[in-house]
MIFI-508691 format. One line per field, with one value per residue (C-alpha): residue in one letter; x, y negated, z; residue number from 1. Coordinates in nm, 3 decimals. Each point is the difference from the previous one (the first is absolute). Example, Ala and Ser with C-alpha at 12.3 -4.5 7.8 and 13.67 -1.06 7.14 Angstrom:
2
resn (A | S) .
xx (1.230 | 0.137) .
yy (0.450 | -0.344) .
zz (0.780 | -0.066) .
resi (1 | 2) .
***
This chain:
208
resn (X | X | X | X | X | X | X | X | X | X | X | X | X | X | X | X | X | X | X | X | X | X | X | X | X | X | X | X | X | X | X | X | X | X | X | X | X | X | X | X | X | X | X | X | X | X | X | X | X | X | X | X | X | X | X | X | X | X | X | X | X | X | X | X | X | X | X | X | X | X | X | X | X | X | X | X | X | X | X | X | X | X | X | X | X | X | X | X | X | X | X | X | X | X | X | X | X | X | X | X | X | X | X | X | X | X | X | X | X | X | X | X | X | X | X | X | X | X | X | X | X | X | X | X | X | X | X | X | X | X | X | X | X | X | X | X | X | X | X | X | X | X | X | X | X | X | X | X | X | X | X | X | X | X | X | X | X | X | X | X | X | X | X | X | X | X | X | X | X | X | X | X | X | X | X | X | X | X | X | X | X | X | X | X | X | X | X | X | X | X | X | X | X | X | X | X | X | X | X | X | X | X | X | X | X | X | X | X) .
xx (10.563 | -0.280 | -0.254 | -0.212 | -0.061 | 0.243 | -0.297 | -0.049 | 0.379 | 0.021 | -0.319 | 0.099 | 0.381 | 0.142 | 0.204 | 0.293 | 0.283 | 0.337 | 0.171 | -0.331 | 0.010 | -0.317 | -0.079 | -0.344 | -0.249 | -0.274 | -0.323 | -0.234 | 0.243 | -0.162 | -0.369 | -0.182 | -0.313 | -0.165 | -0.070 | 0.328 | 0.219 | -0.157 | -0.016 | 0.265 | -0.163 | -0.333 | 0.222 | 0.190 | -0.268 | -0.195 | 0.317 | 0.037 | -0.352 | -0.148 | -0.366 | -0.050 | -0.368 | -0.049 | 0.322 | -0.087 | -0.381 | -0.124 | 0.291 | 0.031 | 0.300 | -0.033 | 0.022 | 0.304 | 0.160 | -0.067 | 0.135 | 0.288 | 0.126 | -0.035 | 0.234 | 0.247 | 0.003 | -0.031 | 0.182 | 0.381 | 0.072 | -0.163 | 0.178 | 0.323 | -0.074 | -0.021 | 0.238 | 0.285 | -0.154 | 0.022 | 0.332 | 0.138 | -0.114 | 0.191 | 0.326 | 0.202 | 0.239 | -0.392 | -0.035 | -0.372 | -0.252 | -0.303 | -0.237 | -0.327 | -0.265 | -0.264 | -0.228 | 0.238 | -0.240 | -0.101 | 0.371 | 0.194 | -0.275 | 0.051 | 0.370 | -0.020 | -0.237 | 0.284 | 0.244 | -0.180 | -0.043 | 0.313 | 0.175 | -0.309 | -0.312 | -0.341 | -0.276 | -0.163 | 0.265 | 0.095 | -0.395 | 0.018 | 0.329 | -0.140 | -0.325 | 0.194 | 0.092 | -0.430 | -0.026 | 0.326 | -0.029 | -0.382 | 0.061 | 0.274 | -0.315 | -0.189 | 0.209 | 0.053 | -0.374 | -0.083 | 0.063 | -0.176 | -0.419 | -0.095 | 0.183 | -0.292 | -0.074 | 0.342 | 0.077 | -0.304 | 0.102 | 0.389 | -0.079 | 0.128 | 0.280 | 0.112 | -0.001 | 0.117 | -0.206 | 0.073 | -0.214 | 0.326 | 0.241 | -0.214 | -0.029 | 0.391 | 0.082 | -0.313 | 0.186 | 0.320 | -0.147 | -0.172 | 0.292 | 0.214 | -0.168 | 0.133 | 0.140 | 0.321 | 0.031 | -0.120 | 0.353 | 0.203 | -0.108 | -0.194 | 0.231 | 0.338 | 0.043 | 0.168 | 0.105 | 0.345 | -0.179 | -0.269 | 0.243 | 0.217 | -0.319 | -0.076 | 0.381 | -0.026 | -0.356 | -0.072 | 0.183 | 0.141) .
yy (-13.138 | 0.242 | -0.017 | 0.282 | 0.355 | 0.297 | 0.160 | -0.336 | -0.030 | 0.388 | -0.017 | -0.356 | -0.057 | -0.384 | -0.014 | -0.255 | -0.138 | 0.207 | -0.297 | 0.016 | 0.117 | 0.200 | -0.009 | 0.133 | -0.191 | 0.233 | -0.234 | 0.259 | 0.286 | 0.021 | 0.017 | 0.304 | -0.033 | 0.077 | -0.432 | -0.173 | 0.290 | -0.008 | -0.363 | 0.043 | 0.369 | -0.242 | -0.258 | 0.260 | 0.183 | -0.269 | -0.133 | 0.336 | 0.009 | 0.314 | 0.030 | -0.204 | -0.013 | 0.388 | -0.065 | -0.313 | 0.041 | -0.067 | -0.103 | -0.295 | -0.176 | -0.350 | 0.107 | 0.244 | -0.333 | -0.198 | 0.331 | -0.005 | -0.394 | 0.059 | 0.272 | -0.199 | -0.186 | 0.320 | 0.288 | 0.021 | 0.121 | -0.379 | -0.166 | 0.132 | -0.055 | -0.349 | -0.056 | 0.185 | -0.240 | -0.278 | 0.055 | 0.091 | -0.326 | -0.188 | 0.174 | -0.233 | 0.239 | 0.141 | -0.017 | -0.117 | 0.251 | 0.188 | 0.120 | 0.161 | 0.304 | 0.143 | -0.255 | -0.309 | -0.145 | 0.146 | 0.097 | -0.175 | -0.259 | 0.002 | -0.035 | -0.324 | -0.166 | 0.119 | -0.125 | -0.327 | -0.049 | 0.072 | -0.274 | -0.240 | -0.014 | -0.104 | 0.235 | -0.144 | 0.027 | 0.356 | 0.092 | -0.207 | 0.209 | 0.301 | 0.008 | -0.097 | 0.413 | 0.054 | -0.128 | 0.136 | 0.367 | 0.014 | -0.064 | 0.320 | 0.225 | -0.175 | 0.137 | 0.346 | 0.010 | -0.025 | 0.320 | 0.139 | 0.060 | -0.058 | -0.328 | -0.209 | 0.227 | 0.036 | -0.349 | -0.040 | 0.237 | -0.105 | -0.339 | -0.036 | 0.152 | -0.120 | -0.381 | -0.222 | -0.136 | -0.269 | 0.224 | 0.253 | -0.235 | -0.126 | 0.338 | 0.096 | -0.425 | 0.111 | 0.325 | -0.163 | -0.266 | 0.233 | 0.213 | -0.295 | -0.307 | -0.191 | 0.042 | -0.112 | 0.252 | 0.260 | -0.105 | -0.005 | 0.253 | 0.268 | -0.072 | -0.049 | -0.296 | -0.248 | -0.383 | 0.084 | 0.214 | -0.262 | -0.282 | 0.198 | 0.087 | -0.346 | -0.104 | 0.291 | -0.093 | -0.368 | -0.287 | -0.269) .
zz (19.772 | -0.072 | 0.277 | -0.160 | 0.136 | -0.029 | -0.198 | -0.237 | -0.020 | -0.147 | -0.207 | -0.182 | 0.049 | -0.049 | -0.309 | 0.108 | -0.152 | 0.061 | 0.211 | 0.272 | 0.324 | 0.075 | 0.377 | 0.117 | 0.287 | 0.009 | 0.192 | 0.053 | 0.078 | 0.363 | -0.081 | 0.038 | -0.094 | -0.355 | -0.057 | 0.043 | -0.108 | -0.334 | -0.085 | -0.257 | -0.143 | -0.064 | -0.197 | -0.115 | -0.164 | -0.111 | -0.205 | -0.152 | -0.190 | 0.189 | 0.037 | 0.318 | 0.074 | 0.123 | 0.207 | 0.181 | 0.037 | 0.350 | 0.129 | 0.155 | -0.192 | 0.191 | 0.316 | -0.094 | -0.162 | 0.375 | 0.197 | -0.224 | 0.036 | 0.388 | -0.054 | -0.170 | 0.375 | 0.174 | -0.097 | 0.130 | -0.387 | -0.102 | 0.303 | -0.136 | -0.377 | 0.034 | 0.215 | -0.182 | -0.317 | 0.221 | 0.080 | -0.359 | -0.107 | 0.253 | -0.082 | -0.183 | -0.132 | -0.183 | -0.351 | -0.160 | 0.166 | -0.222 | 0.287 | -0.132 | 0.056 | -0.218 | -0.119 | 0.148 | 0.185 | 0.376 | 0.146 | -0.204 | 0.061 | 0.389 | -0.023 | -0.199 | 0.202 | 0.337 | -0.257 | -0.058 | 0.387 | 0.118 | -0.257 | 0.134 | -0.241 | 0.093 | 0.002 | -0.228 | -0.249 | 0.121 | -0.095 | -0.292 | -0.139 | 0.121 | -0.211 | -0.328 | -0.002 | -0.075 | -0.390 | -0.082 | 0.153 | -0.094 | -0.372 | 0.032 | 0.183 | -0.262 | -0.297 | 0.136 | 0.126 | -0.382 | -0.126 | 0.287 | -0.155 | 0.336 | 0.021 | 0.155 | 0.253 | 0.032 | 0.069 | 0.227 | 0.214 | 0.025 | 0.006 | 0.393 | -0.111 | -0.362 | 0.155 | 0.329 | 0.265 | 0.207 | 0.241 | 0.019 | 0.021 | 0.300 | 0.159 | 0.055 | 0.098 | 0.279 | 0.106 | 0.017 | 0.219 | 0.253 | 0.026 | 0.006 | 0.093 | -0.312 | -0.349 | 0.149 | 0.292 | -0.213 | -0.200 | 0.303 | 0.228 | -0.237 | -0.280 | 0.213 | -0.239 | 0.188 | -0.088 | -0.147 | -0.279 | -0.029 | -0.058 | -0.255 | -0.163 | -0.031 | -0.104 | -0.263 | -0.137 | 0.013 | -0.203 | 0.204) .
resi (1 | 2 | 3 | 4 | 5 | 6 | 7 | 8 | 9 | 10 | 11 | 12 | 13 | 14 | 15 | 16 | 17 | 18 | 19 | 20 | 21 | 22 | 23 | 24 | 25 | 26 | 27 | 28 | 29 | 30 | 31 | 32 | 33 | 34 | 35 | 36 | 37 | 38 | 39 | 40 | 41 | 42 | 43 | 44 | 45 | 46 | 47 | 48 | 49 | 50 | 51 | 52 | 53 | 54 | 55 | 56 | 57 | 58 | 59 | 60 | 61 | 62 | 63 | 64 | 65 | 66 | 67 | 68 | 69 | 70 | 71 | 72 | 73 | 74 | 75 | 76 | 77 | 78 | 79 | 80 | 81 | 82 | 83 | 84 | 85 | 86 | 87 | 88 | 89 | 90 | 91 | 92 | 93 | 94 | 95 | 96 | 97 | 98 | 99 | 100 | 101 | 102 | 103 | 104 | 105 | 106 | 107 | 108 | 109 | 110 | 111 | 112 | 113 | 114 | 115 | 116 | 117 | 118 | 119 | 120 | 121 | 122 | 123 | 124 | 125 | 126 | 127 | 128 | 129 | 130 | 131 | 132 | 133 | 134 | 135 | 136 | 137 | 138 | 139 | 140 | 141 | 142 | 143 | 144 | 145 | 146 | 147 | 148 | 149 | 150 | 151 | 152 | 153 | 154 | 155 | 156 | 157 | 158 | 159 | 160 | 161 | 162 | 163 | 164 | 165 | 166 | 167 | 168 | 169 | 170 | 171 | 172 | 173 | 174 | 175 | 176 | 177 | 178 | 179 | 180 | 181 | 182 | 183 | 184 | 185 | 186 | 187 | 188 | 189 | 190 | 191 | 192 | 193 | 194 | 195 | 196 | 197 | 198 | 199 | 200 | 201 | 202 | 203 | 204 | 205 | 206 | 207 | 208) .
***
């Protein structure tokens, strides 16, 4: 399930296996404006070794990161996405699921922390699991960063965007409770996700 952009999708296709089944759950399809619509194109390009620093300067990158996690809560297209996800998972007659984006660590981010609620985590551990993604995708920017001469400035600048926050994570669990009223409504009534899915999610997922 490739939650990426059509744009991110055409410029770096997913080589899979011949036996996959591609299907598509595009988050951000919905948002309009320059900071959320290019979350991906930041990761994108700062995974592909371009000269970031004349891009990027004077922009403010955290605050496009924060926009872009209440998105995940707020767009229909990010509604949808993790719902269809949601519901994949819960399909018995579903094969082992790869669900990723660009860097693997803001959508596909979101959708394990719904993933890890639904089935019945604690926040804690859903923060916990959440923040593992930071060492591992920063020492990939890290690597690619390195050919780059401008690499310090370089990862300056990114740095909101080449790691995790617990701070975004916190921003989209707020939108989904104002909009909602809990993490749990936002499932039912913003996600349609009701406790049939939730328990098959759980039979699926858990060990006895």
């Amino acid at each position: 399930v490739d939650l990426r952009s059509a744009l991110e999708r055409e410029q770096q296709p997913t080589d899979l296996p011949p036996t996959a089944e591609p299907r598509t759950a595009d988050v951000l399809a919905d948002a309009s404006y320059a900071g959320a619509a290019n979350l991906g194109k930041l990761a994108a390009e700062a995974l592909s070794g371009h000269q970031v620093a004349d891009g990027f300067a004077g922009r403010d990158l955290r605050a496009i990161m924060l926009e872009s996690y209440r998105d995940f809560v707020e767009l229909g297209s990010g509604k949808t996405a993790t719902s269809d996800l949601l519901r994949l998972l819960a399909d018995p007659d579903t094969g082992p699921v790869l669900f990723h984006c660009t860097a693997g660590k803001d959508r596909t981010g979101w959708l394990a922390a719904r993933l890890l609620h639904a089935r019945g985590a604690a926040g804690d551990d859903i923060v916990a699991d959440y923040l593992l993604s930071g060492p591992a995708v920063q020492a990939i920017f890290h690597r690619v960063l390195a050919r780059l001469p401008d690499q310090d400035a370089a990862e300056r600048l990114l740095e909101p965007v080449l790691g995790v926050s617990p701070d975004y994570l916190a921003a989209a669990r707020a939108a989904a409770e104002r909009d909602y009223g809990s993490l749990d409504a936002y499932l039912s009534d913003g996600l349609g996700i009701g406790d049939e899915t939730v328990g098959a999610l759980r039979a699926r997922l858990l060990q006895p």
